[in-house]
N, C-alpha and C positions, 0 to 999 in steps of 0.2 A: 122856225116853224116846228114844232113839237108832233106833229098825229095829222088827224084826218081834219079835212076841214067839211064842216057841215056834213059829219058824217056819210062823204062820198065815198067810193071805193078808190085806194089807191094799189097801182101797181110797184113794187120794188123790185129792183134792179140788182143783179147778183152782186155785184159790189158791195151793195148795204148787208148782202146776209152774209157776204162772207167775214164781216167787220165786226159781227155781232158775235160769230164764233172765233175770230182769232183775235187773241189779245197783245198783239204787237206793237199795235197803233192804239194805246190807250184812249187817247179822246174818242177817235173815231169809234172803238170798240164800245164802250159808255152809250156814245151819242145813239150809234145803229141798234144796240138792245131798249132802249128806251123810245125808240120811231117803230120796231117792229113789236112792242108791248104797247105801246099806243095806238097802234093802228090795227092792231087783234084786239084789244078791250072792246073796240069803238065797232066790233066786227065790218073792218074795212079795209085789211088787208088782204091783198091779191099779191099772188105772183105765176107767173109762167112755166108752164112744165120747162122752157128751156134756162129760167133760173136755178131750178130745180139742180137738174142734169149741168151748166155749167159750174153751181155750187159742190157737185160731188167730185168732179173733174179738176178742180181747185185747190179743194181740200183733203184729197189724196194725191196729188199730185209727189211722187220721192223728193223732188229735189227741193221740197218744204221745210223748214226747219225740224218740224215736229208735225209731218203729215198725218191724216186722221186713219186708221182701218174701217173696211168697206162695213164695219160692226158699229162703228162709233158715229158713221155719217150717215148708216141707217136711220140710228136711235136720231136723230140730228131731224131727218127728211118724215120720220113719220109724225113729230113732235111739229113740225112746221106744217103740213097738211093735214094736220086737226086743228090747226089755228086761224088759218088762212084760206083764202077761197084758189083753187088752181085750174089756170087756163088753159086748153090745150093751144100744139100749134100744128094749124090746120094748114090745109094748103092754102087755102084764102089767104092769110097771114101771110104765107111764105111770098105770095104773088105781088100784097101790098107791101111786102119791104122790099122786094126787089123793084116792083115801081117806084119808090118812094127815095130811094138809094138816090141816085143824080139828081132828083127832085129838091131833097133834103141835105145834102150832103152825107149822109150817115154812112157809114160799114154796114154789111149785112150783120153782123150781130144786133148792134142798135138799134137798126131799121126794124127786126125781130120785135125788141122790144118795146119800140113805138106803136109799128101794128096789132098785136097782142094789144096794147092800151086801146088802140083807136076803135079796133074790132070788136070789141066787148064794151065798147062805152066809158070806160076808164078814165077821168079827166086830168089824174096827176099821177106820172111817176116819178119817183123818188129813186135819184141816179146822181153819182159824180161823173160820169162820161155827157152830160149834153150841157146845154149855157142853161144854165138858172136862168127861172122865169121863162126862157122859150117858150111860144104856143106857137104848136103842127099841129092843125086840123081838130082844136077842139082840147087837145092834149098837153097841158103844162108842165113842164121838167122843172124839177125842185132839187136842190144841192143841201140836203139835212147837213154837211159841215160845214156852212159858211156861215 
């Protein structure tokens, strides 16, 4: 799967933007700038303020190879929310992934970023943390590197 399908909005998962900025994992690196450049062309990419916030978190993190400064992941986050539409996380959100949590089996991080998709109508995120192809409530997980 390359981009949007049917020009729906889709949600990405910090994993994928973190892939796109670190070039360690070359395929993955390639694969993740070419799904977040097809999914801005297509004006279809979303992501979550907590994408956001755990991409900054990530990517400065010291014990990184070659961690980014809070200067570098700026330029990074303002480049990304002029491209992308961003969601906040409301407490609604917070209430439906903690429902959703022993429902779903998710972590509250994931369950985060399921509700964010579900709450706003979001019908696909683009994530290596759930099983390809899954649908929760409307909502499809997709694994761009398989």
């Amino acid at each position: 799967m390359t981009g949007a399908v049917d020009n729906a909005p889709a949600l990405t998962d910090t994993n994928i933007v973190v892939y796109a900025y670190d070039p360690e994992d070359a395929p993955r690196h390639q694969r993740a700038i070419e799904l977040l450049e097809s999914l801005s062309d297509a004006g279809c990419l979303v992501l979550s303020a907590q994408v956001l916030n755990e991409f900054c978190s990530v990517m400065m993190r010291p014990k990184r190879p070659t961690p980014l400064t809070p200067e570098e992941v700026l330029e990074i986050i303002r480049d990304l929310v002029a491209t992308a539409d961003v969601v906040p996380i409301t407490s609604v959100i917070t209430l439906r992934a903690l429902e959703a949590m022993p429902r779903h089996g998710f972590s509250f991080w994931d369950a985060l970023i399921w509700a964010a998709a579900a709450e706003n109508g979001i019908p696909t995120v683009y994530s290596e943390d759930f099983q390809h192809g899954r649908e929760i409530e409307s909502v499809r997980f997709v694994n761009p590197f398989l």
